[in-house]
N, C-alpha and C positions, 0 to 999 in steps of 0.2 A: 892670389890676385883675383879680382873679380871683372873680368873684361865686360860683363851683365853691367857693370855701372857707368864704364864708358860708354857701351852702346846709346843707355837708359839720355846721359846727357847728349849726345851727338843729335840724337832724336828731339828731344827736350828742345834745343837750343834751335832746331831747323822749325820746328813749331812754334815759342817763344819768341825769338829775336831775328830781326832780318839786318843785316850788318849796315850800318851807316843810317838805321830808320831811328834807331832809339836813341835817348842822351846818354852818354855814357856818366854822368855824376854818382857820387858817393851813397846817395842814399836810392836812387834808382835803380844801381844794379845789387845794394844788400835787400831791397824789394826783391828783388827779383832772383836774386839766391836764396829768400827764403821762400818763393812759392818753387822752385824747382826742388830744395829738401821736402816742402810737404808735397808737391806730385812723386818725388823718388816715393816717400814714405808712404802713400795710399799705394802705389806700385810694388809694394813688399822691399824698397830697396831703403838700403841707411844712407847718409852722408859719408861714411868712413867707404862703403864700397866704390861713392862715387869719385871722393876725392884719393883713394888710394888710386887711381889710374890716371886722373887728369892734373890731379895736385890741387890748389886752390878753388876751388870754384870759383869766389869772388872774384879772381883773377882771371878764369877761362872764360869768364860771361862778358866782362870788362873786355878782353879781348875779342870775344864773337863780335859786341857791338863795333867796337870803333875801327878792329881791323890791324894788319901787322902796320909797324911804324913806317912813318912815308918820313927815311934818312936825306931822300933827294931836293924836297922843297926846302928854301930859306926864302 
């Protein structure tokens, strides 16, 4: 396991994206998973070390932005 690629994102994502600033749509955050693959990969890190620890990327970014789900409001 390479905990080096969750750091690399935790990092990544506090630089990148501030929660509730960005839109969370479909094409803005595969934007934006692929500039965090090519900073992992100028950084010597792959995709696979990053997503062995987080799981999806696209999905962990999608979450940074918009935040855990709000069950409470209707």
């Amino acid at each position: 396991m390479s905990e080096r690629g969750a750091e690399f994102f935790g990092k990544w994502i506090i630089d990148n994206v501030m929660r509730g600033s960005a839109r969370a749509d479909i094409i803005f955050v595969a934007e934006l998973t692929t500039k965090l693959f090519a900073d992992a990969k100028a950084a010597g890190i792959s995709e696979h070390e990053i997503e062995e620890e987080i799981g999806s990327a696209y999905e962990a970014i999608q979450a940074a932005i918009s935040g855990p789900p709000d069950f409470g409001s209707d």
